[in-house]
N, C-alpha and C positions, 0 to 999 in steps of 0.2 A: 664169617669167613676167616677173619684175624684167629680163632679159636681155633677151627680148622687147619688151619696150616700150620700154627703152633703145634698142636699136639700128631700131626703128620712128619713136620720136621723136627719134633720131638724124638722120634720114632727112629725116623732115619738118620739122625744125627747118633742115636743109640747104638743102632746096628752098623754103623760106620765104626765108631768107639771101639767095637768088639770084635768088628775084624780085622781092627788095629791092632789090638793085643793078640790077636790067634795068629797075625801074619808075620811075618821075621823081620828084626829090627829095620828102621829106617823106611818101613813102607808107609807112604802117607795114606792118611785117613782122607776118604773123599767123601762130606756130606756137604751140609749148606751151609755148615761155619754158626754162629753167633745171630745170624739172622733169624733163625724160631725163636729164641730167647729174646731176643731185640722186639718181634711183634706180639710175642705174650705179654710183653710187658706191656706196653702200647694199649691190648687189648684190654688188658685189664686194668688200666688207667680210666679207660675211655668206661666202662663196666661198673667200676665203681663209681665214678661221677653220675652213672643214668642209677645208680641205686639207691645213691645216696636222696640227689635229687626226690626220684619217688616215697624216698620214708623210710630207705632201710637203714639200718643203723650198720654200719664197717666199723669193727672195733682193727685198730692198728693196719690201717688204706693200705700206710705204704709200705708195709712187709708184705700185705698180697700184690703189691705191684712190684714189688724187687725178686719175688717169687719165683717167678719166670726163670730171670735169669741168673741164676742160683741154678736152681732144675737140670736148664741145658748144658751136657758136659762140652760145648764148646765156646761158653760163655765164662763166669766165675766157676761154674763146678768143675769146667776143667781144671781150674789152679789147685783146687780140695782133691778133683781123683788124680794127679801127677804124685803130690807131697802122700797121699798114703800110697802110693804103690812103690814110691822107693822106700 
């Protein structure tokens, strides 16, 4: 389910994003904010701890669990897509 709605409100947090930019200054973006980012992260916390568990080896855990929210532009990636579009 956490998967799911990450990559849903992945999604919609995108197409929010862009028709921020296509709409005329000052128009707020309406998506879900920070929270897809927030539960990917979560999810994939939880993810690698059942993999590891069973024998799989996670080379560098916690960049696929910071991953997330990196990804979402309303999490960190929104600070990365502001600084390159001025």
């Amino acid at each position: 389910m956490g998967w799911l709605f990450f990559l849903g409100g992945l999604a919609a947090n995108y197409s929010a994003l862009i028709k921020a930019f296509k709409s005329p200054a000052g128009a707020p973006a309406r998506a879900f904010g920070p929270l897809p980012g927030v539960i990917g992260s979560i999810t994939v916390f939880w993810s690698v701890a059942a993999l590891v568990k069973s024998g799989v080896v996670i080379p560098w855990a916690w960049l696929w669990i910071l991953l997330p929210l990196v990804i979402d532009p309303f999490c960190a990636g929104a600070l990365v897509l502001r600084v390159l579009r001025k």
